[in-house]
NUGUDO-584143 format. One record per residue (C-alpha): residue number from 1; residue in one letter; chain; x, y, z. Coordinates in nm, 4 decimals. Each point is the difference from the previous one (the first is absolute). Layout:
<NUM; "a"; "A"; <X; Y; Z>>
...
//
This chain:
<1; "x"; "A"; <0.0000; 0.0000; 0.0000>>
<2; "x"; "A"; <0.1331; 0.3429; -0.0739>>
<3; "x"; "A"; <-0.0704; 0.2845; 0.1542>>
<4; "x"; "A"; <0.1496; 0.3316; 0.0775>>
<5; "x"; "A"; <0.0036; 0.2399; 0.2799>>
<6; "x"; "A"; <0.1188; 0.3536; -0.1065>>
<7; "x"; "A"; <0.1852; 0.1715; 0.3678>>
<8; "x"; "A"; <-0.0482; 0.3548; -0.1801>>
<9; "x"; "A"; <-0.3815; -0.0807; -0.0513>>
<10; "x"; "A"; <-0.2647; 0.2149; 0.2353>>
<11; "x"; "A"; <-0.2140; -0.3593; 0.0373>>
<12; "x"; "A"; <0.1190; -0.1820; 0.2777>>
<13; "x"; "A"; <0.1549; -0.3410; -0.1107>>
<14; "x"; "A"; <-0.2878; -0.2206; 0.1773>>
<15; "x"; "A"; <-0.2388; 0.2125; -0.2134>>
<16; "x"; "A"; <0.2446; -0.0890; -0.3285>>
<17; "x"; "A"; <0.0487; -0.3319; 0.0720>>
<18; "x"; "A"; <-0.3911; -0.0894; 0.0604>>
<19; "x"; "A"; <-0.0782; 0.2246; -0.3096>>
<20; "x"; "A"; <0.2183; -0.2237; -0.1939>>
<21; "x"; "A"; <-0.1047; -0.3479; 0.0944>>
<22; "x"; "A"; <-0.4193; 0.0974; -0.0433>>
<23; "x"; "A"; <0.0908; 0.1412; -0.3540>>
<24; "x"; "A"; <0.2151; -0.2874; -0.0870>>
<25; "x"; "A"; <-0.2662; -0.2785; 0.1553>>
<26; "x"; "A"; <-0.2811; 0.2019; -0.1960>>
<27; "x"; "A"; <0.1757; -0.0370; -0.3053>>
<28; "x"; "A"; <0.1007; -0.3282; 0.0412>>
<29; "x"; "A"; <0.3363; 0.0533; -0.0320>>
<30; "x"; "A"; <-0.0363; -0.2114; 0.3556>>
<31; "x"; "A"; <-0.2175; -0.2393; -0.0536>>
<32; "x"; "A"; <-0.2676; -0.1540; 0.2331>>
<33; "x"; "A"; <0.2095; -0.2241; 0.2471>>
<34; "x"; "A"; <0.3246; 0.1614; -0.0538>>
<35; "x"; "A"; <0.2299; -0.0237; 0.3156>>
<36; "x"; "A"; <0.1455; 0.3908; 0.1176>>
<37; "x"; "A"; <0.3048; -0.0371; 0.1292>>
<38; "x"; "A"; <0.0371; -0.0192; 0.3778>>
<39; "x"; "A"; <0.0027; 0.3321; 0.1976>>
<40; "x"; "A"; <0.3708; 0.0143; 0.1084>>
<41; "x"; "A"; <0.0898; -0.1185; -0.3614>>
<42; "x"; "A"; <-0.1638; 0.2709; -0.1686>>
<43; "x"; "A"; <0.1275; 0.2543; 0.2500>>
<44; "x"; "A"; <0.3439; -0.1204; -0.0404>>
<45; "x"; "A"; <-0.0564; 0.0317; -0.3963>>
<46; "x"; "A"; <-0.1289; 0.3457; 0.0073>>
<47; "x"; "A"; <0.2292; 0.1446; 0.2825>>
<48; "x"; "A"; <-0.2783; 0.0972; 0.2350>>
<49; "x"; "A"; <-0.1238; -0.1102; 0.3709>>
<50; "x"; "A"; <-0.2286; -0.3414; 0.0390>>
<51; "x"; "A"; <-0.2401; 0.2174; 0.1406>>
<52; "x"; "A"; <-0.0460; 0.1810; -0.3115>>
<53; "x"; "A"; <-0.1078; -0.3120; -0.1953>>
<54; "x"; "A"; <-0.1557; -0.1546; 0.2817>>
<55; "x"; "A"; <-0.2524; 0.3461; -0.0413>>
<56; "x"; "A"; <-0.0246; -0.0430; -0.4245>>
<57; "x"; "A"; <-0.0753; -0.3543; 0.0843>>
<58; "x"; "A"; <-0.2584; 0.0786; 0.2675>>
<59; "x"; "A"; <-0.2053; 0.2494; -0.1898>>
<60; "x"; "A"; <0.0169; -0.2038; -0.2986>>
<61; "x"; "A"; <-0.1406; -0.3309; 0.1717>>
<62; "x"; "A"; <-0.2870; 0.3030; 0.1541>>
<63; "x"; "A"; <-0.0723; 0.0811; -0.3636>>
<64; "x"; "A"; <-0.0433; -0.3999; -0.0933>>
<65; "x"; "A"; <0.3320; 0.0246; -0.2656>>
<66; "x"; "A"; <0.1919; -0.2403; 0.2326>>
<67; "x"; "A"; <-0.1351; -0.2900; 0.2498>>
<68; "x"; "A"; <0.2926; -0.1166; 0.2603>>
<69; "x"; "A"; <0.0356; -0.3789; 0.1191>>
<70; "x"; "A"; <0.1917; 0.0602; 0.2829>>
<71; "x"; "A"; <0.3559; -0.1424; -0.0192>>
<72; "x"; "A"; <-0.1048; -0.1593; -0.3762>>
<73; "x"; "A"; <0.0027; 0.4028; -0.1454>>
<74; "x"; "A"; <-0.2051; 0.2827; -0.1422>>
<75; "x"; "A"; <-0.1151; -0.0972; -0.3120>>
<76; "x"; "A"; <-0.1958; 0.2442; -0.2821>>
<77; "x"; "A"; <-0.3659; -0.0949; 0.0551>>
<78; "x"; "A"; <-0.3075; -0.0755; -0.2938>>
<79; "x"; "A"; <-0.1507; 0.2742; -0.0780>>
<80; "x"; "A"; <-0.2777; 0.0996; -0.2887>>
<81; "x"; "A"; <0.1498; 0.1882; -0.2748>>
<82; "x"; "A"; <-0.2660; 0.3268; 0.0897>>
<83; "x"; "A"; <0.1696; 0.0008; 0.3840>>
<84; "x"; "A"; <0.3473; -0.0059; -0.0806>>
<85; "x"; "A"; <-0.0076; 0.2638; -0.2587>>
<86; "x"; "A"; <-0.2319; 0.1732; 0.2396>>
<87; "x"; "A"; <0.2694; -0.0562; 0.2846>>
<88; "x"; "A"; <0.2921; 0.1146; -0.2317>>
<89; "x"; "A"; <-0.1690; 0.2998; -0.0998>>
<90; "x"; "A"; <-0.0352; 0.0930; 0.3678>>
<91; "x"; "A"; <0.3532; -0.0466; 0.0811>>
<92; "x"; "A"; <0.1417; 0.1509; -0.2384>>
<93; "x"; "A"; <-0.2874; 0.3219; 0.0720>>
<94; "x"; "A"; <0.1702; -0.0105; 0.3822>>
<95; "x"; "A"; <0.3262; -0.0467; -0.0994>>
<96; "x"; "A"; <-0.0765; 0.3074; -0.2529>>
<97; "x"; "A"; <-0.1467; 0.2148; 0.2729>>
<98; "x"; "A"; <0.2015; -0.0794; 0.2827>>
<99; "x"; "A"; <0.2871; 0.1686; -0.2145>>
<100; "x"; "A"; <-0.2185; 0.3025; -0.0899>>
<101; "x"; "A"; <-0.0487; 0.0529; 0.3339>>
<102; "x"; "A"; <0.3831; -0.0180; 0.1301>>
<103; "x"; "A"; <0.0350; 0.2191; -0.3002>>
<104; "x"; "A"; <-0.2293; 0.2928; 0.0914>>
<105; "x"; "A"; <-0.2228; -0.0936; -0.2847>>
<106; "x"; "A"; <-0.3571; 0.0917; 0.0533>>
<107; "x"; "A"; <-0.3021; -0.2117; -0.0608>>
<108; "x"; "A"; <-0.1215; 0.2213; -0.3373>>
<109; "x"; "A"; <0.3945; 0.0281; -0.1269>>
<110; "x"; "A"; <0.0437; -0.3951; 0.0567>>
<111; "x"; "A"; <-0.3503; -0.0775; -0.1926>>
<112; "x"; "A"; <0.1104; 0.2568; -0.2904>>
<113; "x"; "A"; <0.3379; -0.1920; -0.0059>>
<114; "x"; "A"; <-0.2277; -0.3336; -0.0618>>
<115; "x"; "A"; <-0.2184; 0.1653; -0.2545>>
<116; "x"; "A"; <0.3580; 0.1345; -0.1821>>
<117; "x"; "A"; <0.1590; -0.3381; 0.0161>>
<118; "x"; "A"; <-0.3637; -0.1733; -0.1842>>
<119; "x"; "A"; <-0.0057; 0.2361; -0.2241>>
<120; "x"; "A"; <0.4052; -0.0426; -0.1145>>
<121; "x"; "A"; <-0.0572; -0.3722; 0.0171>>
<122; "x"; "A"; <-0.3761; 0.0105; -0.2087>>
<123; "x"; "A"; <0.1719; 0.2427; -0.2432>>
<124; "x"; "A"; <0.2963; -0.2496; -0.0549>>
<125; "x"; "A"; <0.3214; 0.1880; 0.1758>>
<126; "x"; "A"; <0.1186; -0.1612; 0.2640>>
<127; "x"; "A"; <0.1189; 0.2945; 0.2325>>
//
């Protein structure tokens, strides 16, 4: 599994690491059953505290991405289609706003930002 925790990024690297998993088990780049790797192995990977995975893991077990067996692992959990891309589109709206926020972003500047970036995208440019 690869993921990626940016040190210069304003969203806390719990909040990146959960964002990541949820997008990549609603896209099914993790498939239904897939084994995460174990909390002090990830940390280790990424270069941050058990605690901080221990928290992605937590919230994303809350949020039904991830089901733990105990001592057997945390494992990406079935989901319909409709829920995970409902899930990943929440996570990635937090992850989006929690960074507006430590930004000093407003609520009508972050929403004109979204409307900007649709419009690039629908239009065909990509920034």
């Amino acid at each position: 599994m690869i993921l990626e925790i940016d040190p210069d990024s304003p969203v806390p690297p719990y909040e990146q690491i959960r964002s990541q998993v949820a997008t990549m088990a609603a896209s099914r780049v993790l498939p239904e059953g897939t084994r995460l790797p174990a909390i002090r192995q990830l940390a280790a990977d990424l270069g941050v505290a058990g605690g901080t995975v221990a928290r992605a893991y937590r919230e994303l077990e809350q949020q039904g991405v991830v089901t733990t067996r105990g001592r057997h692992g945390t494992f990406v959990e079935a989901a319909s289609p409709p829920r995970r891309a409902t899930e990943a589109l929440h996570s990635a709206a937090r992850a989006f706003v929690v960074q507006a926020k430590q930004l000093g972003v407003d609520r009508d500047s972050a929403v004109d930002s979204v409307r900007h970036a649709f419009g690039a995208i629908e239009a065909g440019r990509t920034r």
